[in-house]
DSSP file (Angstrom, degrees, kcal/mol; ACC not computed):
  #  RESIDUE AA STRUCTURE BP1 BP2  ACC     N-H-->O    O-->H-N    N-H-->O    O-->H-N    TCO  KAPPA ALPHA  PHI   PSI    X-CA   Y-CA   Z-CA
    1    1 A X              0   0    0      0, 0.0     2,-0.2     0, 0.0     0, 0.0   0.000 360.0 360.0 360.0 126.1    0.0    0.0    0.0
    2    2 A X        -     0   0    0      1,-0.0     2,-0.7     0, 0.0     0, 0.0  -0.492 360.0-118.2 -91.4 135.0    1.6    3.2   -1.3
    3    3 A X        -     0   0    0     -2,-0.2     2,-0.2     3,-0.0    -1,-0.0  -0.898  27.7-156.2-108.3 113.0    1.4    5.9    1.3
    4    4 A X        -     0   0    0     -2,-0.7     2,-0.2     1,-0.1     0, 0.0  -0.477  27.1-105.9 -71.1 131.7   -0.6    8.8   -0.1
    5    5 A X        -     0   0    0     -2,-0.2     2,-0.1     1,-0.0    -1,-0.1  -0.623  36.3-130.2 -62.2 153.3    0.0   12.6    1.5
    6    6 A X        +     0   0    0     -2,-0.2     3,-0.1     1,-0.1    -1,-0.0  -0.320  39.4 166.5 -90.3 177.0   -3.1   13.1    3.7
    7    7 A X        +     0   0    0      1,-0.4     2,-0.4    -2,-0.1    -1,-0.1   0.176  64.6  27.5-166.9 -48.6   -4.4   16.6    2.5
    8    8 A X  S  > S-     0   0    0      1,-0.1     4,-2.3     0, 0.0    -1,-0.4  -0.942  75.6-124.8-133.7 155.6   -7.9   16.5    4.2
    9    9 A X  T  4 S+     0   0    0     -2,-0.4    -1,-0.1     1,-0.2    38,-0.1   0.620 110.6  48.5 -92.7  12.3   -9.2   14.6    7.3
   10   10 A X  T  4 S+     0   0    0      2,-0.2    -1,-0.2     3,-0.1     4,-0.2   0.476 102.3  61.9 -95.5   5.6  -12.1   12.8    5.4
   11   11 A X  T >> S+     0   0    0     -3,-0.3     3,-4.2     1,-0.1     4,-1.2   0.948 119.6  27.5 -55.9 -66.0   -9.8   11.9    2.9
   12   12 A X  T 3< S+     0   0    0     -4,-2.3    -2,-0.2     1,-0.3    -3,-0.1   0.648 114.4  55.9 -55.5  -9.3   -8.2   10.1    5.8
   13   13 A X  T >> S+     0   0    0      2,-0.2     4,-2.2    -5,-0.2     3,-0.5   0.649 112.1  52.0-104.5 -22.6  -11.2    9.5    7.8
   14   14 A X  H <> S+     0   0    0     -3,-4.2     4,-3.0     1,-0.3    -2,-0.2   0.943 114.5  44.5 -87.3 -33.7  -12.5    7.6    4.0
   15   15 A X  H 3< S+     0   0    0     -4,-1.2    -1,-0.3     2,-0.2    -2,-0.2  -0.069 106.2  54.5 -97.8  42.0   -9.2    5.6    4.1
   16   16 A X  H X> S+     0   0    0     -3,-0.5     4,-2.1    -5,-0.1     3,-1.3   0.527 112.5  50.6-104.9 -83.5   -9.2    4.5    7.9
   17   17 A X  H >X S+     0   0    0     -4,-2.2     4,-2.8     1,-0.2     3,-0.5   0.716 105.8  50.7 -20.7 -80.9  -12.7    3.2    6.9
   18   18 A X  H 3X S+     0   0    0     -4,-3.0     4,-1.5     1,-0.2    -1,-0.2   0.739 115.8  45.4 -41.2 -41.2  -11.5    1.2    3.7
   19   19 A X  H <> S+     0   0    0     -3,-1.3     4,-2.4     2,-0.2    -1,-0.2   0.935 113.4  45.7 -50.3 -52.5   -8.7   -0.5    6.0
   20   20 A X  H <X S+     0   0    0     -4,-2.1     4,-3.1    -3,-0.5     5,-0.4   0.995 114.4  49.1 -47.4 -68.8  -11.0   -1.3    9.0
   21   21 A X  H  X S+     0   0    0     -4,-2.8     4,-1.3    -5,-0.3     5,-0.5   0.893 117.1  42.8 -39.9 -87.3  -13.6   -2.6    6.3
   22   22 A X  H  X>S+     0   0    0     -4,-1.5     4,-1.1     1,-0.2     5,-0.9   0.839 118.7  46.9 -24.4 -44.9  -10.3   -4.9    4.6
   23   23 A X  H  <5S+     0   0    0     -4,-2.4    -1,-0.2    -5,-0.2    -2,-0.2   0.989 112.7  44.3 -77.8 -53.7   -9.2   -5.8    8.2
   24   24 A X  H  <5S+     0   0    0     -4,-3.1    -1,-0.2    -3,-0.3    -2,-0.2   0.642 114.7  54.0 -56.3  -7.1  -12.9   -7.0    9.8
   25   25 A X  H  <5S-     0   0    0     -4,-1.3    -3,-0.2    -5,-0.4    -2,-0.2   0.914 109.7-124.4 -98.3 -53.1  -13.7   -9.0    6.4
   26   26 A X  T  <5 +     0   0    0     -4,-1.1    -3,-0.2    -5,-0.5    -4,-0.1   0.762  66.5 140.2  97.8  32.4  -10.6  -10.8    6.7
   27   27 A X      < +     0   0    0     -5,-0.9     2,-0.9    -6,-0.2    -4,-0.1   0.427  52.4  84.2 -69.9 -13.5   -9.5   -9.6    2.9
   28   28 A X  S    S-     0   0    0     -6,-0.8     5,-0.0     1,-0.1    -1,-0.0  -0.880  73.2-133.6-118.4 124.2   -5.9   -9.1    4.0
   29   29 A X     >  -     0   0    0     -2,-0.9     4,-0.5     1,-0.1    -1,-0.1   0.273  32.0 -97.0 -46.3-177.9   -3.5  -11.3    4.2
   30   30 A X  T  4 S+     0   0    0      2,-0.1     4,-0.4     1,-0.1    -1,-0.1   0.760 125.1  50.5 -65.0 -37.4   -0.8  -12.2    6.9
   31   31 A X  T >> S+     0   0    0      1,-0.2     3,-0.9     2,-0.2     4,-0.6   1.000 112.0  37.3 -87.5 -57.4    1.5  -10.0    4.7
   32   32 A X  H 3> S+     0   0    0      1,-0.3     4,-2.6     2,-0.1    -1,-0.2   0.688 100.7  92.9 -84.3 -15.0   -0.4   -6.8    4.2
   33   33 A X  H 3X S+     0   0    0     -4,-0.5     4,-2.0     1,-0.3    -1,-0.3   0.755  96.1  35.2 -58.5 -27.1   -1.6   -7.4    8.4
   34   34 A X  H <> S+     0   0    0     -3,-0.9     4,-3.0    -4,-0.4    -1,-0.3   0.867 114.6  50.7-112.4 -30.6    1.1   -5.4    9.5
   35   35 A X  H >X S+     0   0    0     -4,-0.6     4,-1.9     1,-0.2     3,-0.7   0.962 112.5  52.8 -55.2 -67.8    1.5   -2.5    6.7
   36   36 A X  H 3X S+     0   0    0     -4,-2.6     4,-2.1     1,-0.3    -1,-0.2   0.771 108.6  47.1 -53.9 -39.2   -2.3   -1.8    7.1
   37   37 A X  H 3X S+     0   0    0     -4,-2.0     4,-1.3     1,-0.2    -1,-0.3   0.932 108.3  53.9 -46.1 -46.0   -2.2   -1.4   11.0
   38   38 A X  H <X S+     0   0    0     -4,-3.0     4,-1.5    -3,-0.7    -1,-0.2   0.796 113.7  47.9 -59.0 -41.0    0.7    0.9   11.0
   39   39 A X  H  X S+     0   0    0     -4,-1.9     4,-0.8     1,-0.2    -1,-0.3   0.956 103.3  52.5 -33.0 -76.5   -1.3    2.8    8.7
   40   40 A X  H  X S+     0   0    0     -4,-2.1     4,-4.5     1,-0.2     3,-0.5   0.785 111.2  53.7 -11.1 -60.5   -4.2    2.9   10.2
   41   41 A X  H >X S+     0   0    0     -4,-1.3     3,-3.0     1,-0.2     4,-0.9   0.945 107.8  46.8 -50.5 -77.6   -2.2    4.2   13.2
   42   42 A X  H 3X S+     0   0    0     -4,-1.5     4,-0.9     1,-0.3    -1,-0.2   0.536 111.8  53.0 -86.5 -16.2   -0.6    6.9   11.5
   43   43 A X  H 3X S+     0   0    0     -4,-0.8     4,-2.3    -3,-0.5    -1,-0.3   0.794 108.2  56.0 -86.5 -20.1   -4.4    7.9    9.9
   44   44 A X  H X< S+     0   0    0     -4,-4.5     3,-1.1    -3,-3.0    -2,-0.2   0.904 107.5  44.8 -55.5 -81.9   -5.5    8.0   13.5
   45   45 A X  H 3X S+     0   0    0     -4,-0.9     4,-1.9     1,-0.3    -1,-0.2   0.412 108.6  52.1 -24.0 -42.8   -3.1   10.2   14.2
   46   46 A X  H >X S+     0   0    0     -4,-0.9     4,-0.7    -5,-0.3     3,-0.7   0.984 117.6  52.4 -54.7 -79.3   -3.6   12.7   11.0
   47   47 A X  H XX S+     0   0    0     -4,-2.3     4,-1.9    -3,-1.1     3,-0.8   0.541 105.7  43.5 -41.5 -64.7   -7.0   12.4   12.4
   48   48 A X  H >> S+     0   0    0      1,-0.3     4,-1.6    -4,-0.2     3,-0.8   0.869 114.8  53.0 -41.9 -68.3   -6.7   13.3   16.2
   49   49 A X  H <X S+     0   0    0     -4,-1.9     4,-1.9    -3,-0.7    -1,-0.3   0.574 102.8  51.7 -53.2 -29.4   -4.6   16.0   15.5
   50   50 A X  H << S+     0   0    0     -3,-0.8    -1,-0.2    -4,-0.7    -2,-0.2   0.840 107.7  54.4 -82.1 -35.8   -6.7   17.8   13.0
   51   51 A X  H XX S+     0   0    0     -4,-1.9     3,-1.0    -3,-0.8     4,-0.8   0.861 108.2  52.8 -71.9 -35.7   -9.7   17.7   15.4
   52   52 A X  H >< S+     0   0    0     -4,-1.6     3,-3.1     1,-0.3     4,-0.4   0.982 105.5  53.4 -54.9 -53.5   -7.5   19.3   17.8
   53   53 A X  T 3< S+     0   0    0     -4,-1.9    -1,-0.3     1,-0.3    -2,-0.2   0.420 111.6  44.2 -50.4 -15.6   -6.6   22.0   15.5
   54   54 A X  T <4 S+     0   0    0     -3,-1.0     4,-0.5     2,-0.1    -1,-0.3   0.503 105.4  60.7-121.5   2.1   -9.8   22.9   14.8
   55   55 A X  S <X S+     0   0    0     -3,-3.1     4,-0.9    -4,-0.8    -2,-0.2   0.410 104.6  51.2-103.5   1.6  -10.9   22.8   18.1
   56   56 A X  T  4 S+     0   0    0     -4,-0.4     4,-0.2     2,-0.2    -1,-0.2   0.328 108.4  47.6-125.5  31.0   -8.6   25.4   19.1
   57   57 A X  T  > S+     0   0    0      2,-0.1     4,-4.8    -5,-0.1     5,-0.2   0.379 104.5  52.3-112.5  -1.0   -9.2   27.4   17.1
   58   58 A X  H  > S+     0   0    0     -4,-0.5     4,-0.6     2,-0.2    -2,-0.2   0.971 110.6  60.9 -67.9 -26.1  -12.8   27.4   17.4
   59   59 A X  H  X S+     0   0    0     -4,-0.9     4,-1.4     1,-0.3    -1,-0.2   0.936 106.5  46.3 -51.0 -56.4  -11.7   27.9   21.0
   60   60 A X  H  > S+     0   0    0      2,-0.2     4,-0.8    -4,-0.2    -1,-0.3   0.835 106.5  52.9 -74.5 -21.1  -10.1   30.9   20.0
   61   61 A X  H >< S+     0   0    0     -4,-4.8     3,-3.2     1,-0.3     2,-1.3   0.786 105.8  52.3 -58.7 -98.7  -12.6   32.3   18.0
   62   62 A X  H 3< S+     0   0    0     -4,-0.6    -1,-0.3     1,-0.4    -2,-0.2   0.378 113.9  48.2  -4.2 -32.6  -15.1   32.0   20.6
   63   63 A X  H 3< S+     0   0    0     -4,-1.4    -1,-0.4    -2,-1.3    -2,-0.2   0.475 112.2  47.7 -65.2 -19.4  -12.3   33.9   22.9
   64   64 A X    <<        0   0    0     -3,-3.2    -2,-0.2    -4,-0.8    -1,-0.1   0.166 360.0 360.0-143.9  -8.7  -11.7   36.5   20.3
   65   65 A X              0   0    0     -4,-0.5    -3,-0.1    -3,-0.2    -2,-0.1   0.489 360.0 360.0-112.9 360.0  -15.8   37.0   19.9
């Protein structure tokens, strides 16, 4: 699996899904088992962080208002 730049978080949020989906189905091999967690991980992450970011700055708006 080719690692894509992330760009938007429901680009990521669409390919978290499409792993999860691949991972519960039991479509991935023994060999792809390890790429796709690490992914996964690394789309959480994108993820979490982007909801922070946008929750501080609605924070700040809301300070600023």
């Amino acid at each position: 699996m080719a690692k894509k730049k992330l760009s938007s978080y429901n680009e990521a949020y669409e390919e978290l899904q499409t792993i999860s989906a691949k991972l519960e189905s039991g479509e991935a091999d023994i060999d792809q088992l390890t790429v796709l967690v690490k992914r996964a991980k690394e789309l959480v992450k994108f993820c979490q962080d982007k909801l922070r970011a946008t929750e501080s700055e609605l924070s700040e708006t809301e300070k600023s208002s």
